[in-house]
C-alpha positions as CSV (number, residue, x, y, z in Angstrom):
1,X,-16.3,-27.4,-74.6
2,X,-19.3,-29.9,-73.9
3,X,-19.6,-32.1,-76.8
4,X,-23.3,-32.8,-78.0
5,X,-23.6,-36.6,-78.5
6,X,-20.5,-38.0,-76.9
7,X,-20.7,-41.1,-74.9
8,X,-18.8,-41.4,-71.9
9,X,-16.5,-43.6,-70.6
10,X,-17.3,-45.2,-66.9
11,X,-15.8,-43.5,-64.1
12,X,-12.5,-44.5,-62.1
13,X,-13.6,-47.4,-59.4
14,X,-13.7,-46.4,-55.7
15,X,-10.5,-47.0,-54.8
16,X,-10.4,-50.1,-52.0
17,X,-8.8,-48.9,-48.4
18,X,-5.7,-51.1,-49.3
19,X,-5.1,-49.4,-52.3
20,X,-5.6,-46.0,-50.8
21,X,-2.7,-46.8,-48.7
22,X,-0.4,-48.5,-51.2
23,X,-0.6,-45.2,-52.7
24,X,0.0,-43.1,-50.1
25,X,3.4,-44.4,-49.6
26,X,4.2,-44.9,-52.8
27,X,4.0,-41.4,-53.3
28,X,5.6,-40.6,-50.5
29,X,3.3,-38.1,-48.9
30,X,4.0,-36.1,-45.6
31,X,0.9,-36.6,-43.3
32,X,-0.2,-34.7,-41.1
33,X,-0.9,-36.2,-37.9
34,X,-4.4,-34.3,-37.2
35,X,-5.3,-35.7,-41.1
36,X,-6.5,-38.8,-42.3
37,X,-6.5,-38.5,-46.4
38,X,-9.1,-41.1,-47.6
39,X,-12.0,-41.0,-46.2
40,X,-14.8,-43.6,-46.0
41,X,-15.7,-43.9,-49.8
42,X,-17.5,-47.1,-49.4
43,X,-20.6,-46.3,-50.0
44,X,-24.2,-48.4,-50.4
45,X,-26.3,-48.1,-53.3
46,X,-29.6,-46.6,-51.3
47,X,-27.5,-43.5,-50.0
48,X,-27.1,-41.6,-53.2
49,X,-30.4,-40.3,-52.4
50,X,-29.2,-38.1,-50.4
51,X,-29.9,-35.0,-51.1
52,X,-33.2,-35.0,-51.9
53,X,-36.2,-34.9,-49.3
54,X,-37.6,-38.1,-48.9
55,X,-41.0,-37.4,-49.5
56,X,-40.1,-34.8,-52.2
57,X,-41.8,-34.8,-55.6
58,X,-39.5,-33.1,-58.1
59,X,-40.9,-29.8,-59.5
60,X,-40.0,-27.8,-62.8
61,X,-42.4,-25.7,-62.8
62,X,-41.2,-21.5,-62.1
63,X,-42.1,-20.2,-59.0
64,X,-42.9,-17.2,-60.3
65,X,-43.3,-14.5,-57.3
66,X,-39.8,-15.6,-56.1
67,X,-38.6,-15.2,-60.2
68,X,-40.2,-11.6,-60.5
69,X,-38.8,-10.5,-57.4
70,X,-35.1,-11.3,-58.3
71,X,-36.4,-9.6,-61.7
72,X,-36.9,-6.1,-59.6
73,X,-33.7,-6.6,-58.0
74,X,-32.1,-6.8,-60.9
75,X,-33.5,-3.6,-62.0
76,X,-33.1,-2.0,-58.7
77,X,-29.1,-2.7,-59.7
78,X,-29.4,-2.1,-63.5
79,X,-31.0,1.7,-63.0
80,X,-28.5,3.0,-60.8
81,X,-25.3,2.4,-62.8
82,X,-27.0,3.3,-66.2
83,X,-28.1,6.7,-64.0
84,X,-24.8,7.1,-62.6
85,X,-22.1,5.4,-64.3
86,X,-23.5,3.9,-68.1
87,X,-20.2,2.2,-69.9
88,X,-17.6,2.4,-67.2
89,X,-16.8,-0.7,-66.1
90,X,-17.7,-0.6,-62.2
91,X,-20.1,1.0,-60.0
92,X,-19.9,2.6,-56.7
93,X,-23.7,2.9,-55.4
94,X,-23.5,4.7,-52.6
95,X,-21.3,7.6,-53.9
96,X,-23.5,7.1,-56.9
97,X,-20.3,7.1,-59.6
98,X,-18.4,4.5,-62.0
99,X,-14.7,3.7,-62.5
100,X,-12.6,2.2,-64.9
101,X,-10.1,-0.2,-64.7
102,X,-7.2,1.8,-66.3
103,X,-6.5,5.7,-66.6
104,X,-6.6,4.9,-69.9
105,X,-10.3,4.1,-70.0
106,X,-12.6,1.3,-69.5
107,X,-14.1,-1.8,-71.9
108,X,-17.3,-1.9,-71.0
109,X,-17.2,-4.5,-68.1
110,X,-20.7,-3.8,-66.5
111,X,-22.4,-3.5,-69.3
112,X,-21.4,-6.4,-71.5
113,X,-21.1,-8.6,-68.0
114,X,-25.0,-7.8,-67.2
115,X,-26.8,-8.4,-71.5
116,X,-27.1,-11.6,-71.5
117,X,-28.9,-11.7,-68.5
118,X,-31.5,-8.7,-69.4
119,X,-32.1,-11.4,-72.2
120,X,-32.9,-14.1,-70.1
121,X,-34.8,-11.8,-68.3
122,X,-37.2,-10.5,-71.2
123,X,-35.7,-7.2,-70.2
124,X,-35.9,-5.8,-73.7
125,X,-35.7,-2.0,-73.1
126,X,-32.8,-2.2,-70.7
127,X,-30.9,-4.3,-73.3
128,X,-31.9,-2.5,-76.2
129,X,-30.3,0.7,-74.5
130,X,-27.4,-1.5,-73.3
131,X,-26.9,-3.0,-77.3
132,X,-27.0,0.9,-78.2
133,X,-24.1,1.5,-76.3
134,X,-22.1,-2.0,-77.5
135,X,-22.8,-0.9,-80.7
136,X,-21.9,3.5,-80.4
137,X,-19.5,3.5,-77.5
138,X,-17.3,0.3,-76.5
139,X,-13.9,1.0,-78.0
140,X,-11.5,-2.1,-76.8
141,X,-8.8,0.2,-78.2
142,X,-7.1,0.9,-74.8
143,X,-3.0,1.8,-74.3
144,X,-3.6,0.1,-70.7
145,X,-3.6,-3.7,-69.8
146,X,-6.4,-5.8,-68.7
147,X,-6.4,-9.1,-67.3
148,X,-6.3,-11.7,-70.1
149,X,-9.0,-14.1,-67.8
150,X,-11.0,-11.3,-66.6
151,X,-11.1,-10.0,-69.9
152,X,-12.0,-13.5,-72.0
153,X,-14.7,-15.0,-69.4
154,X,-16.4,-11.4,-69.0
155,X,-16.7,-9.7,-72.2
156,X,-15.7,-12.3,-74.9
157,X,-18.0,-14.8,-72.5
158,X,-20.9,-12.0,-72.1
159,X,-20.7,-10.9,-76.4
160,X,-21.1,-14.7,-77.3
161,X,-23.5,-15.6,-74.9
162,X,-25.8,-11.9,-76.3
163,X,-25.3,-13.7,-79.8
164,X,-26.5,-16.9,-78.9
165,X,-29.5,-15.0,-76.8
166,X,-30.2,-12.4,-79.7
167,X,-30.6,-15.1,-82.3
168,X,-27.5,-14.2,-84.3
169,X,-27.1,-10.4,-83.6
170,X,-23.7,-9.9,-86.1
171,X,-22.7,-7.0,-83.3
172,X,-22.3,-9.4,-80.8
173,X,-20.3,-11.6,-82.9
174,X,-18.7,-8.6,-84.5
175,X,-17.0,-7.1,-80.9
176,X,-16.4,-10.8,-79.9
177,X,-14.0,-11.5,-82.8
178,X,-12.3,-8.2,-82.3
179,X,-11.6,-8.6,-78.5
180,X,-10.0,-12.4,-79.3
181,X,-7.8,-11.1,-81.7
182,X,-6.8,-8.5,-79.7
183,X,-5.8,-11.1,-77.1
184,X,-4.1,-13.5,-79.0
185,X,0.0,-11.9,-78.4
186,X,-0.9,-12.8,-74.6
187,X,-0.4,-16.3,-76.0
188,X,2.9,-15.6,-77.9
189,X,5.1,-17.2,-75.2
190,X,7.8,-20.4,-75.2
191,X,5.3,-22.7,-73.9
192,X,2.3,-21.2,-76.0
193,X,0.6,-20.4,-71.8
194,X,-1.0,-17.0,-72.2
195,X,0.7,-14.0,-69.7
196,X,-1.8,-12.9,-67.3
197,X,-2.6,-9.1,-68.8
198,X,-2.6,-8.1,-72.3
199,X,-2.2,-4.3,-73.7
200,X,-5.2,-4.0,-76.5
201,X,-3.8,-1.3,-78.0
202,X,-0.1,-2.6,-78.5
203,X,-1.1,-5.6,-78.8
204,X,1.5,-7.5,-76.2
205,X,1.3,-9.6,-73.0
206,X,2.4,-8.2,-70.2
207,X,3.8,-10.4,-67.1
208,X,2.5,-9.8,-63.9
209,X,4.9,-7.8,-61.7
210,X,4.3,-9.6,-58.3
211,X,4.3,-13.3,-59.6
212,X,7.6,-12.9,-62.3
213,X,6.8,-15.4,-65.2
214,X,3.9,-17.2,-63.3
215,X,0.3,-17.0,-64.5
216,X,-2.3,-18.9,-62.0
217,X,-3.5,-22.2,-63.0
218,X,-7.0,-20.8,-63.5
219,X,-6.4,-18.4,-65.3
220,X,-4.3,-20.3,-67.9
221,X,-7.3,-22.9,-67.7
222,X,-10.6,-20.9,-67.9
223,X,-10.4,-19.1,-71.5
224,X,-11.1,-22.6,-73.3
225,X,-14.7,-22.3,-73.4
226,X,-15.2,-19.2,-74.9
227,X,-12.4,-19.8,-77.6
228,X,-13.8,-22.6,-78.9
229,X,-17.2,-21.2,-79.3
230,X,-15.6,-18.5,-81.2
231,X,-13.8,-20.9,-83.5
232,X,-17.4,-22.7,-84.0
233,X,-18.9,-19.9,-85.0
234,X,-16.4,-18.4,-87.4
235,X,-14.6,-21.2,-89.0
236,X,-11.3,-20.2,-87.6
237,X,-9.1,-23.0,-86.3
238,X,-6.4,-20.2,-84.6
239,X,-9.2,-19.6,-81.5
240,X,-9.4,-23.4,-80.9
241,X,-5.6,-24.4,-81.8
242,X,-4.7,-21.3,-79.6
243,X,-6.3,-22.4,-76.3
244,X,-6.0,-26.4,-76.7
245,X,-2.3,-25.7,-76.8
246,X,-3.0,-24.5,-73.0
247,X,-4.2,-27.4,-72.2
248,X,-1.5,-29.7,-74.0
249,X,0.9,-27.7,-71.9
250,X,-0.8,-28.5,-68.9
251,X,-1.6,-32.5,-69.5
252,X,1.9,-32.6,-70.1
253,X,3.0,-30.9,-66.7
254,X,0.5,-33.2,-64.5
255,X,1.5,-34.3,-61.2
256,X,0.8,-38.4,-60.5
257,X,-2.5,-37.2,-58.0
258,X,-4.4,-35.1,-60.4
259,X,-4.1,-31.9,-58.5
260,X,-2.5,-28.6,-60.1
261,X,-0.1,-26.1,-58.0
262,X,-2.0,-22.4,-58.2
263,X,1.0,-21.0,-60.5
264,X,2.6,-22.5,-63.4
265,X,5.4,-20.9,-65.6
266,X,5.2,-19.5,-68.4
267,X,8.3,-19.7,-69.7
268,X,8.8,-23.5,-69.3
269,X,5.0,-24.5,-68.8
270,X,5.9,-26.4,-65.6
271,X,4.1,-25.7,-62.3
272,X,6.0,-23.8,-59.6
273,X,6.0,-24.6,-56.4
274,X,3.1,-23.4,-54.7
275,X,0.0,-23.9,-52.8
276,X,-2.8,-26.5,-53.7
277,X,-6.6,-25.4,-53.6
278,X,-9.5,-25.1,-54.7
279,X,-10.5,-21.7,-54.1
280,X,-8.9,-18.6,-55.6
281,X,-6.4,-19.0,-58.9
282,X,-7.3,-22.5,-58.6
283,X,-11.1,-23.1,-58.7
284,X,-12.1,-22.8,-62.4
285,X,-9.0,-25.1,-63.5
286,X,-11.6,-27.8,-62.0
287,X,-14.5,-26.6,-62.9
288,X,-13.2,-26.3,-66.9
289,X,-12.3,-29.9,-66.8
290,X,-15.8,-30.7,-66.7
291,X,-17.2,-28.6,-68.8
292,X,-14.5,-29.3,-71.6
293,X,-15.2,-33.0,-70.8
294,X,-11.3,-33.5,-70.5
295,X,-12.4,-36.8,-69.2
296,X,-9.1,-38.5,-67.9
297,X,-8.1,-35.3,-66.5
298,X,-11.4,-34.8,-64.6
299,X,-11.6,-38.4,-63.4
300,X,-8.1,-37.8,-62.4
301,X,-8.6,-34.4,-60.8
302,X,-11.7,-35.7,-58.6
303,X,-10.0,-38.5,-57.4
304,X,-7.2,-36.6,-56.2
305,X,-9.7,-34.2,-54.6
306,X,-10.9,-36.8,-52.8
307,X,-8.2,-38.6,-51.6
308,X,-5.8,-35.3,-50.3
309,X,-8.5,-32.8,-50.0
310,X,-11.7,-33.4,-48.6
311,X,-12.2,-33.5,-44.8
312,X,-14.9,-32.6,-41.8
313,X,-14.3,-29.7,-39.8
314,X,-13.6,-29.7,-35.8
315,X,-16.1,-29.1,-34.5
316,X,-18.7,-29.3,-36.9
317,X,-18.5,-32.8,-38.5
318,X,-18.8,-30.6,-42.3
319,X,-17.5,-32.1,-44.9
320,X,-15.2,-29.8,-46.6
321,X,-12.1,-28.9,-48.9
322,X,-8.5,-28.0,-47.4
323,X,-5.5,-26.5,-48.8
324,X,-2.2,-28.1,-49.4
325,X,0.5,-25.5,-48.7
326,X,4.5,-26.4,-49.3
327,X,6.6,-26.7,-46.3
328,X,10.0,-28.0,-45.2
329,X,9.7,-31.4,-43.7
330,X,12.6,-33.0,-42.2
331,X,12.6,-36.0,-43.7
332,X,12.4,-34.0,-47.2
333,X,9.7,-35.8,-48.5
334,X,6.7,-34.4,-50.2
335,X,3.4,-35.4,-52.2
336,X,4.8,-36.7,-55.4
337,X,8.6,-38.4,-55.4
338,X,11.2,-37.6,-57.3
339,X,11.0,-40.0,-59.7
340,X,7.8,-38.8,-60.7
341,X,9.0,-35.7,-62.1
342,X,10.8,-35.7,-66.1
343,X,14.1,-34.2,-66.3
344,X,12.8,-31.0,-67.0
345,X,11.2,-31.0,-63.2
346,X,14.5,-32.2,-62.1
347,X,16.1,-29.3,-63.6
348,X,13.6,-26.2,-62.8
349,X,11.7,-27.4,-59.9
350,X,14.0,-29.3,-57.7
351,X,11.8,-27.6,-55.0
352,X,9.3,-29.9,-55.3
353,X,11.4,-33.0,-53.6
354,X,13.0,-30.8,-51.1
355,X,9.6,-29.8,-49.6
356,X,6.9,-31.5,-47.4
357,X,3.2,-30.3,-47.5
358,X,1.4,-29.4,-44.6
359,X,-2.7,-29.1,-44.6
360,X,-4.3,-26.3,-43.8
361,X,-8.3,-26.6,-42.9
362,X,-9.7,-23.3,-45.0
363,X,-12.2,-23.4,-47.5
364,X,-13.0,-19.8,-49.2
365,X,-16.6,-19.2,-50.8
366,X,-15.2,-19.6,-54.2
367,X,-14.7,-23.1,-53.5
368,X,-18.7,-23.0,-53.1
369,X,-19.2,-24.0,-56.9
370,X,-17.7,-27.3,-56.2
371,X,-20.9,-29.1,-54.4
372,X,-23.0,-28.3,-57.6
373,X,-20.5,-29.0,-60.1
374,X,-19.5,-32.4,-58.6
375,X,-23.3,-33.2,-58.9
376,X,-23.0,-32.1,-62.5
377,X,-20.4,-34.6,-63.2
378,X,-21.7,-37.4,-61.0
379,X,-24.5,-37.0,-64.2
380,X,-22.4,-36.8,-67.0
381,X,-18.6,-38.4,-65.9
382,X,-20.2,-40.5,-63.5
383,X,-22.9,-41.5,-65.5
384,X,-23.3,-45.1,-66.8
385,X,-26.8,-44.9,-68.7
386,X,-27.5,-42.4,-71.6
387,X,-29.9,-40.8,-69.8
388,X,-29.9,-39.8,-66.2
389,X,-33.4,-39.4,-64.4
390,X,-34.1,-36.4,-61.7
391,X,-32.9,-37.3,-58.7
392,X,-30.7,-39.8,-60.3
393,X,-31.4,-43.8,-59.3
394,X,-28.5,-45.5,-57.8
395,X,-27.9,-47.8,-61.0
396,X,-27.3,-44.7,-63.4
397,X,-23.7,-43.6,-62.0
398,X,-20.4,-45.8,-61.3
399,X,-18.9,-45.7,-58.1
400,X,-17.2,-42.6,-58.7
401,X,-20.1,-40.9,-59.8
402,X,-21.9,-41.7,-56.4
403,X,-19.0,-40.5,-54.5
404,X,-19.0,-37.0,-56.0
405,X,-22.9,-36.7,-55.6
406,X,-22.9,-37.4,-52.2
407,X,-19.4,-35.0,-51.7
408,X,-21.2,-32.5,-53.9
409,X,-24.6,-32.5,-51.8
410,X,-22.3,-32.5,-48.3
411,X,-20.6,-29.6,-49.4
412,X,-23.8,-28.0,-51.0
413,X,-24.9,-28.0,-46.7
414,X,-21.3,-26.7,-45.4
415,X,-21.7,-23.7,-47.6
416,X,-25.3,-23.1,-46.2
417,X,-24.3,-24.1,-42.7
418,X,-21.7,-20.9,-42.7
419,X,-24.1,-18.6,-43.9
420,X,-24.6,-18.7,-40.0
421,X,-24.1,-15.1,-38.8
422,X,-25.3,-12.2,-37.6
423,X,-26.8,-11.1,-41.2
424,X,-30.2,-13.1,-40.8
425,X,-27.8,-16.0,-40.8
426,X,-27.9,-16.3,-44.7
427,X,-24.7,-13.7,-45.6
428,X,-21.5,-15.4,-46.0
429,X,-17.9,-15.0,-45.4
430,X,-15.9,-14.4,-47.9
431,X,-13.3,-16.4,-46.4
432,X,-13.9,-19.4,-43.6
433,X,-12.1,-21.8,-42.0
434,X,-12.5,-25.4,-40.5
435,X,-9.3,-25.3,-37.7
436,X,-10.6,-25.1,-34.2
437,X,-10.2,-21.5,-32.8
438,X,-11.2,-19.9,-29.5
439,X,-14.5,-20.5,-28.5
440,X,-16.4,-17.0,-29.2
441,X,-14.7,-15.6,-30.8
442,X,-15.1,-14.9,-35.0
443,X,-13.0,-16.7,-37.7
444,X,-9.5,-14.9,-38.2
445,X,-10.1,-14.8,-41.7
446,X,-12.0,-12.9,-44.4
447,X,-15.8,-12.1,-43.0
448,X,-16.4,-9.8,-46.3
449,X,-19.5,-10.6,-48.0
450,X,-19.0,-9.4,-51.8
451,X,-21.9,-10.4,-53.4
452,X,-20.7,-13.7,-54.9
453,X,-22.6,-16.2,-56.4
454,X,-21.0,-19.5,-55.8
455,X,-23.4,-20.9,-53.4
456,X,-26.6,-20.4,-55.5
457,X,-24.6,-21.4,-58.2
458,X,-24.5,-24.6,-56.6
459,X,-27.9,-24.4,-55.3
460,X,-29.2,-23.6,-58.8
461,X,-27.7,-27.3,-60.0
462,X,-28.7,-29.0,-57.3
463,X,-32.2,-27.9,-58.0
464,X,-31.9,-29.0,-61.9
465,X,-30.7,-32.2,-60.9
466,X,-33.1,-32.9,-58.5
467,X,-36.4,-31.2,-58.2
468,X,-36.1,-30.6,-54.7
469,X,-37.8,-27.2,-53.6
470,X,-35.4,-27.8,-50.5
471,X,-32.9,-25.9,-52.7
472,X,-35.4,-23.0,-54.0
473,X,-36.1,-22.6,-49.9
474,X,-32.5,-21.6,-49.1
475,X,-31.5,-19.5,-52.5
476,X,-34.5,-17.2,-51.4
477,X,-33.3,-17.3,-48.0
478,X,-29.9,-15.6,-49.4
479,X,-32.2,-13.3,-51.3
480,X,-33.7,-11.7,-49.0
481,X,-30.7,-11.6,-46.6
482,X,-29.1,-9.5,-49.7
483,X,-32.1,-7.4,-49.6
484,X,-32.0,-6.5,-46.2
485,X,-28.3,-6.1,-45.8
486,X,-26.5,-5.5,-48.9
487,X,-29.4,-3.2,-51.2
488,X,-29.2,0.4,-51.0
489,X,-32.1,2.4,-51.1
490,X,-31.0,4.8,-54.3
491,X,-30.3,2.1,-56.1
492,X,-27.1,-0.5,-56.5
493,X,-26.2,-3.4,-53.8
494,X,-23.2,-3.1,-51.9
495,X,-20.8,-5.0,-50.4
496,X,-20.6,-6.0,-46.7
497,X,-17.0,-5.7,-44.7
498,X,-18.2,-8.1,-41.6
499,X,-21.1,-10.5,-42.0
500,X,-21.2,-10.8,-38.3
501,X,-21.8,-6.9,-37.6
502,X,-25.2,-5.7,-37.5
503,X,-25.6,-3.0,-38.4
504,X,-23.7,-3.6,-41.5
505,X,-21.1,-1.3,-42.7
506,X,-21.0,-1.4,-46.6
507,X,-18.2,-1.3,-49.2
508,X,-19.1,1.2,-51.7
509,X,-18.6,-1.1,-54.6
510,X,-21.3,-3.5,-56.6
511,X,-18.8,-6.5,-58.2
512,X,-20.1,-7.1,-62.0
513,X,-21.1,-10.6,-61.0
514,X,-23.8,-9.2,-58.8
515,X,-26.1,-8.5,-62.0
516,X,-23.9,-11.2,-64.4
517,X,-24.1,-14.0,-61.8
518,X,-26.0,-14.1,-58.4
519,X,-29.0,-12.4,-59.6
520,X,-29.0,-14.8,-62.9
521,X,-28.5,-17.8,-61.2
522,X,-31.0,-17.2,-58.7
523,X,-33.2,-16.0,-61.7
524,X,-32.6,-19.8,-63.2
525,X,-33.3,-21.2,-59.6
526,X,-36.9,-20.3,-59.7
527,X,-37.6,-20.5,-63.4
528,X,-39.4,-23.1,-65.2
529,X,-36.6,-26.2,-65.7
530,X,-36.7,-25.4,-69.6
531,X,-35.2,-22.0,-69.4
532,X,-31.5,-22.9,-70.8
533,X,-31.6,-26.5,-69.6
534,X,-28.4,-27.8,-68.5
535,X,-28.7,-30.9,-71.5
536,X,-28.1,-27.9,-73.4
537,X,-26.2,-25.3,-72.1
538,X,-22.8,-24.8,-70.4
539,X,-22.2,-22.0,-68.5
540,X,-18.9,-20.2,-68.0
541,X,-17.5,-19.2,-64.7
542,X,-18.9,-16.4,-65.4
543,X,-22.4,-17.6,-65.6
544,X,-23.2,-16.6,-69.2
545,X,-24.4,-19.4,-70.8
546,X,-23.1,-20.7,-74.1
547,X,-25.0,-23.6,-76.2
548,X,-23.4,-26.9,-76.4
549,X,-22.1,-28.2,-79.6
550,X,-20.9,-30.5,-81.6
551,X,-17.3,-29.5,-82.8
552,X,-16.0,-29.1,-86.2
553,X,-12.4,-28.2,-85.4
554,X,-10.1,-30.8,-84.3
555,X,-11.3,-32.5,-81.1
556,X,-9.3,-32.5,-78.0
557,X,-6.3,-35.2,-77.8
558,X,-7.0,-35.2,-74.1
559,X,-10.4,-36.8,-73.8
């Protein structure tokens, strides 16, 4: 959790080009030959303003037109399910009918997903109906199993953020406490790592049946937030201890780079061999480093980012984030030594020196959080004044902090440059990729547009931290590229299967971070600055926003 009032320490140095290279062989990495690792981190002082216009005067004012229209969109979603499909926990708009998640029965996914943001809204009929059913209807008492992250950063996330919102509503509290207790046994393992699903009604973790005794890295990684709230609010050390034991675990299994496998084990809490990313099961194990304010592992993390991650596309020039995938090298080397590992890597994971890494150049839209959250932490990890002004001034963030700014606003404009398709060039692929391919013809990969929000995220905290209407310009440009293409005309939003197909061919399916999310965070783009300002509030990777705080449980040991 963000801690109110906590100085931080200065950023890791830009690492010189000699060093760069004493570590690259001291760790022994494979390189690919079409991949150069560090790139140019030398930076002058004048080009942190990059990012911002240079004749822009920073606004925080709300655009209000652009605000009320997301508002009707948002009720344009809102109507439909509670016509068609009130309490289940997914909608289908076009056949006009909810699902659950399980035979057994659903937990009220839409509806607690979508509260908080009526709230923000000043939406008071449509949340006092949606409270009614909280209160008369949810039941978490389900002989099924849910995902243990789904189920923490969407409804224990949405029920604390609806307290917070209410003013102290006791139901919200109330459900929230329930739902935690009901997922602690996911945590009853030998390394104290949760297992990925969790039966409410027996109340016992389940394993996932297609990854054995793995649990991603994310998921492991993104339940700390809302924990810890809970334990603020109720006095009751067992939420915090439970999920800073997680990250104990994971401190403990760090690789020398700073960068986590997707999959870590847990029976033994050591990473397994697989791929490195940013994107899907890994994303929000970076983004919770920053927003716990794990400082060394963040600093850590970013670094390592930079160093084995981040490239520019051919063609394209765009800066952006590859994958590391394990592979059989001849030679047998592979990113981290041997030596690196404690005997219990020697004894479980001997994979990890008998494999190589090779690169591959794709970048998903979840990795789209990363250009705004890198600006977040260029402000706060990379800050060396109290007080950062909007746009920050050169002498307010150590040379780390101006390296993940300007990476941040670079990939802030790869994001937006593939929004380029047929779907009024603002729609994006759900899936994209930076490898040169034949010349016209689409990506091989994912061209799905599911209504995610990680690009306005980012554009939404770009905007906060600078002023720049630049940023307002292209969130309504996605806007009203959704309207065109994704909303349907009896109500809902669907998704899109090719971005590049006009006419579109939907999806019959509205994802709960359509109302819990995109249509929130483009809400916050065009509001007045002092609507849940970011000195204030964190938000969870599920965009509900929970007040920051200054603890009164034990802090972290891994600051």
């Amino acid at each position: 959790m963000l801690i109110a009032g906590t100085a931080l320490p200065v950023g890791l140095p830009v690492l010189p080009s000699a060093l760069v290279e004493y570590v690259l062989r001291y760790l022994d990495v494979v390189v690919v030959e079409s991949w150069t690792p560090p790139w140019n981190r030398e930076l002058k002082d004048d080009r942190i303003n990059l990012g911002v216009r240079p004749d822009s005067v920073p606004v925080f004012t709300a655009d209000e037109a652009r605000r009320d229209a997301v508002v009707e969109a948002f009720k344009h979603a809102w109507l439909a399910y509670e016509r068609d499909a009130m309490g289940d926990d997914e909608y289908h708009p076009i056949s006009q009918k909810g699902t659950n998640l399980t035979a057994a029965g659903g937990i009220g996914y839409t509806v607690i997903d979508s509260i908080d943001t009526m709230l923000i809204m000043g939406l008071h009929d449509e949340y006092e109906r949606a409270r009614i059913w909280i209160r008369d209807e949810l039941s978490f008492d389900r002989n099924a199993s849910f995902s243990t992250f789904e189920t923490t950063i969407r409804v224990m996330g949405g029920l604390l953020s609806a307290y917070h919102l209410s003013g102290g509503d006791p139901l919200f509290l109330e459900k929230a406490r329930e739902i935690a207790d009901r997922m602690l046994p996911a945590f009853d393992t030998p390394s104290s790592l949760p297992l990925p699903m969790i039966n409410l009604h027996l109340l016992e973790g389940v394993s996932d049946h297609d990854n054995g005794d793995f649990i991603s890295t994310a998921e492991a990684s993104t339940l700390q937030l809302e924990f810890r709230y809970l334990a603020h609010l109720t006095d009751e050390d067992i939420y915090w201890d439970t999920v800073e034991k997680v990250m104990v675990v994971l401190k403990a299994a760090s690789l020398p780079h700073g960068l986590a496998p997707i999959f870590v084990d847990v029976e033994t809490g050591i990473y397994g061999l697989s791929p490195i990313r940013l994107g899907s099961r890994g994303d929000s194990y970076y983004e919770y480093l920053l927003k716990q304010y794990l400082q060394t592992m963040y600093d850590e993390a970013m670094t390592g980012i930079h160093m084995y991650l981040v490239q520019r596309s051919v063609p394209g020039n765009l800066l952006n984030t590859a994958e590391l995938i394990p592979d059989r090298a001849k030679n047998g080397k592979t990113l981290v030594t041997h030596s690196y590992f404690p005997e219990p890597y020697q004894r479980y994971n001997a994979s990890f020196t008998h494999s190589g890494w090779r690169l591959l150049p794709k970048q998903d839209h979840l990795v789209c959080f990363l250009g705004g959250s890198l600006m977040l932490g260029a402000t706060t990890s990379g800050a060396v004044v109290n007080q950062v002004s909007v746009p920050p001034l050169p002498n307010e963030l150590s040379p780390q902090g101006k390296r993940d700014w300007l990476t941040g606003v670079e990939l802030i404009k790869t994001c937006l440059a593939t929004h380029n398709t047929q779907t009024l060039s603002h729609i994006f692929r759900d899936h994209l990729t930076h490898a040169r391919h034949s010349p016209g013809k689409p990506s091989p990969l994912d061209a799905r547009y599911i209504l995610r929000p990680e690009t306005v995220e980012s554009l939404f905290i770009a905007f906060r931290l600078t002023g720049d209407t630049w940023y307002r310009d292209q969130g309504w440009a996605i806007f009203q590229a959704i309207e065109k293409h994704c909303r349907i005309p009896t109500g809902g939003y669907a998704s899109i299967k090719n971005v590049d197909q006009v006419p579109v061919e939907h999806e019959d399916k509205m994802e709960t971070f359509m109302m819990s999310e995109t249509l929130k965070y483009l809400y916050l783009l065009f509001s007045d600055a002092s609507v849940l300002p970011l000195s204030d509030y964190v938000f969870n990777t599920e965009a509900h926003p929970l007040p920051i705080f200054l603890p009164i449980a034990g802090t972290s040991s891994l600051l």
